[in-house]
N, C-alpha and C positions, 0 to 999 in steps of 0.2 A: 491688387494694383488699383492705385485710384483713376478715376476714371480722368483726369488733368493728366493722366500718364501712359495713358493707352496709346495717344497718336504716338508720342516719342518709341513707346517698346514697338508700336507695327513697324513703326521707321528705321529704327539702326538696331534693334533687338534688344532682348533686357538686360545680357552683360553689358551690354555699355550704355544703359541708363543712368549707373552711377557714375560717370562724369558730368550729370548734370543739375543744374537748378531750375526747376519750375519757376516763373520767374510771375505767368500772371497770362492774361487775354487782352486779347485788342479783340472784340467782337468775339468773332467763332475760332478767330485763329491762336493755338496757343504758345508760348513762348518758354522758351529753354535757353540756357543761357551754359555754355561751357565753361567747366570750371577755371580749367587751364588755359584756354584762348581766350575767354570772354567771349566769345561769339555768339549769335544767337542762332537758333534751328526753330524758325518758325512754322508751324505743321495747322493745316487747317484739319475739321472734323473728319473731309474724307480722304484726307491722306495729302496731298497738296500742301507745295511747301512754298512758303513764301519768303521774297528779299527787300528790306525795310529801305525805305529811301524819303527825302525828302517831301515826295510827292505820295507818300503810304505804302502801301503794301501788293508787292506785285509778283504774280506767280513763276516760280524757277524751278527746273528739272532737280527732281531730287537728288541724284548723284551732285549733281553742285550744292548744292545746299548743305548738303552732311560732309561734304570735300571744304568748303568756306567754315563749316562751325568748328572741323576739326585740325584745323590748318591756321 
């Protein structure tokens, strides 16, 4: 597993990594993009997920995070 994929597999596990697109970084955090929702699952290095907004990138409880990217 590449290392662009390690925060997504600690995050929702690796059966359900293939619903996703590595999509790229914004700094440290990187960005997954759902296939089916479009959504994205922003995951920083240590684990911390973040909600993208007009005003950048701000940190939200992972159970929301993974509920928003797959909903």
């Amino acid at each position: 597993m590449s290392d662009d994929w390690m925060p997504l597999e600690r995050t929702i596990g690796a059966d359900l990594c293939h619903g996703f697109m590595y999509m790229g970084r914004s700094g440290e955090i990187h960005l997954y993009k759902h296939i089916g929702t479009r959504r994205y699952l922003n995951i920083g290095p240590d684990g911390q997920c973040y909600r993208y907004s007009l005003t950048g990138y701000s940190p939200i409880a992972r159970e929301d995070a993974i509920k928003q990217a797959l909903n």
